[in-house]
C-alpha positions in Angstrom: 112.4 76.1 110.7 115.0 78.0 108.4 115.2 81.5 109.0 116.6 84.5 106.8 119.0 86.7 107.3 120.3 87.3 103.9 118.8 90.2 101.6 115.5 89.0 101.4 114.6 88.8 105.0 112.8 92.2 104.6 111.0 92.1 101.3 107.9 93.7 99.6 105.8 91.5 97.9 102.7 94.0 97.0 100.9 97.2 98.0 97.1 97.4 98.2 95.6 100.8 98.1 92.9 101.0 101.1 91.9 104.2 100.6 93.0 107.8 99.8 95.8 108.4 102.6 96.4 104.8 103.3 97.8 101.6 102.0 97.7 98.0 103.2 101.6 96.3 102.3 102.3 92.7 102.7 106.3 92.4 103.4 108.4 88.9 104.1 110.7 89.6 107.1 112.0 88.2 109.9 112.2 89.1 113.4 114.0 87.8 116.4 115.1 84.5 113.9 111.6 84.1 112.7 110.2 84.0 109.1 107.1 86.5 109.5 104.5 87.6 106.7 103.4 91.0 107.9 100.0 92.6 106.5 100.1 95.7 107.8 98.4 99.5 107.0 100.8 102.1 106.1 99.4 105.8 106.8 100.9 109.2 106.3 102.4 110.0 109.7 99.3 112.2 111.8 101.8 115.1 113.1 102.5 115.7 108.9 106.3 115.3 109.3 107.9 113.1 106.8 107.1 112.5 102.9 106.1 108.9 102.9 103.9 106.5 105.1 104.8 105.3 108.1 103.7 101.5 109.6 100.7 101.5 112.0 99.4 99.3 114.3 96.6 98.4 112.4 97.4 94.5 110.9 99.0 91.3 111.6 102.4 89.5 111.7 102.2 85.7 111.7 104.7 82.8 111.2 105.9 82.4 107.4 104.4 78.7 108.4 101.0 80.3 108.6 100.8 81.3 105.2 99.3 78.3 103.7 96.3 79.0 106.1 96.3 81.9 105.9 95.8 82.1 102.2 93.0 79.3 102.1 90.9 81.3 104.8 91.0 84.3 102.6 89.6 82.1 100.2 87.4 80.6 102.2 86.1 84.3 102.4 86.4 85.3 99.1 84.1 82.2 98.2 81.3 83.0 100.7 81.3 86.9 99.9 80.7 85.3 96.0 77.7 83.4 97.2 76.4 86.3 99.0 76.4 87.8 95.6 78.7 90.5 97.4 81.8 89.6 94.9 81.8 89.1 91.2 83.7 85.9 90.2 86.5 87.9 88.7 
C-alpha cells in the first residue's frame, strides 16, 4: 500500500458538532507509514488550560483500506435507523 508523507498526510476532512463542549473530527493521516482515517472526539482540555480542543481517547483509527467498509456499514446503519422510523430520509 502507498503511504503519504507529503502535505496531506495529516488532513481535515470535516468536523461534526457532538454536543456543546465537544466535536467529533474525521482527519486523513498517517502513522508509523500507514494511511489511517481517524474519527475521533475533540474536547476542551478538563484542567481549562489551552484555547482550543484537545484529541481524546474516545474514537477510532483504522487503515485508509478500511474506508470503503467502513462507509457502507454506516449506511447499512443509517438504512435500518430509517426503517425504524428513527431517521427521516433526508
Amino acid at each position: 500500500m502507498k503511504t503519504s508523507t507529503g502535505p496531506a498526510a495529516d488532513t481535515l476532512i470535516g468536523t461534526i458538532q457532538k454536543n456543546r463542549a465537544a466535536e467529533v473530527r474525521v482527519k486523513l493521516g498517517a502513522y508509523k507509514g500507514h494511511d489511517l482515517i481517524d474519527v475521533r472526539v475533540w474536547a476542551a482540555p478538563y484542567n481549562g488550560n489551552g484555547k482550543g480542543n484537545v484529541p481524546t481517547r474516545e474514537g477510532v483509527s483504522l487503515s485508509l483500506a478500511k474506508l470503503p467498509e467502513l462507509i457502507r456499514v454506516l449506511q447499512a446503519a443509517w438504512a435500518e435507523a430509517i426503517a425504524r422510523g428513527l431517521a427521516d430520509d433526508a
